[in-house]
N, C-alpha and C positions, 0 to 999 in steps of 0.2 A: 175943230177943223174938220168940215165933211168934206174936203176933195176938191179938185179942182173943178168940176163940174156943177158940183151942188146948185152950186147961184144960179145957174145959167139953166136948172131943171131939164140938162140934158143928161142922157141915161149913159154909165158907165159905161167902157169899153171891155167886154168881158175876156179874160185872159186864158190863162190855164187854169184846169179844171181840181178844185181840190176834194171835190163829195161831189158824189151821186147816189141820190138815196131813192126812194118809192117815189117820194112827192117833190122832191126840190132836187139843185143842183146849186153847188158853191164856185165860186169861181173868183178869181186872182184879178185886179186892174191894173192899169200903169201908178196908182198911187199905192203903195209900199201899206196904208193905214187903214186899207179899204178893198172888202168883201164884195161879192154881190152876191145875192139870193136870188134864185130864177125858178117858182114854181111851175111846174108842169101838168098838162093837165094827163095826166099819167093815171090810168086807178089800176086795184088790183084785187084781185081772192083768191083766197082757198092758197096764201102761206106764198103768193106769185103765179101759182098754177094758171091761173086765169088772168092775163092783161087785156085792158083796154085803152080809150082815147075819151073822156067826158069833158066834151065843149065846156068852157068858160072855169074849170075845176082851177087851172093855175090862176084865172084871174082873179076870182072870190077866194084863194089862198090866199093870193098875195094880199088881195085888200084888206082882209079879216086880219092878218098879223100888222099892216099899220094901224088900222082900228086899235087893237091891243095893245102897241105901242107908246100908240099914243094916250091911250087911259092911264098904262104906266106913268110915262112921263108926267101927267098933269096930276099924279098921286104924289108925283117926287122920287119914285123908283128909277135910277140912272138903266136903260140898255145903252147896247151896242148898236139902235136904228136910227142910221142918218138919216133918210127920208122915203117916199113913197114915189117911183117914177111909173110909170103905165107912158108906153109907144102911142103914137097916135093912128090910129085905123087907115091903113091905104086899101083900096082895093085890093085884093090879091095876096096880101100880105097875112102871115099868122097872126090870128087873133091875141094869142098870150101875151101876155105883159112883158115889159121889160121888167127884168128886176129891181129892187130897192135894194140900198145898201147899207151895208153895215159897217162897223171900226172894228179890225181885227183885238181880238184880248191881247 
């Protein structure tokens, strides 16, 4: 069961926040069974000392872990990744992805 959304390849409705970490952010949906992963294009050095903002960093995360997923999967290896959603480009609008989600363990 990926969620009420899945079929419809519209992007989860991101809730409360459960992680935030260097590169990603977890977050809660109105489906009880279902995560969302929201990379950012966040970088960092020297232990956090130094942040910045590198264009397109959340979107080639996000896409590189369905890549991966999906190898898994077609190996036979079960994850937790329901599918891959990426927003569609408006003017004006952040470029980063929407997240993809996952089934809570």
């Amino acid at each position: 069961m990926a969620g009420a959304n899945s079929s419809e390849g519209q992007p989860w409705k991101k809730r409360q926040e459960l992680y935030h970490g260097k590169a990603k952010t977890v977050y809660t949906t109105d489906d009880p069974n279902v995560l969302v992963m929201h990379y950012r294009d966040d970088v960092s050095a020297f232990d956090g000392a130094k942040l910045a903002k590198l264009e397109r960093k959340g979107e080639t995360n996000n896409k590189f872990n369905a890549f991966i997923m999906g190898k898994l999967a077609a190996a036979g290896v079960p994850t937790h990744f329901i599918r891959f959603a990426q927003r569609a480009r408006v003017a004006g609008a952040s470029d980063e992805d929407d997240p993809g989600g996952m089934r809570r363990a």
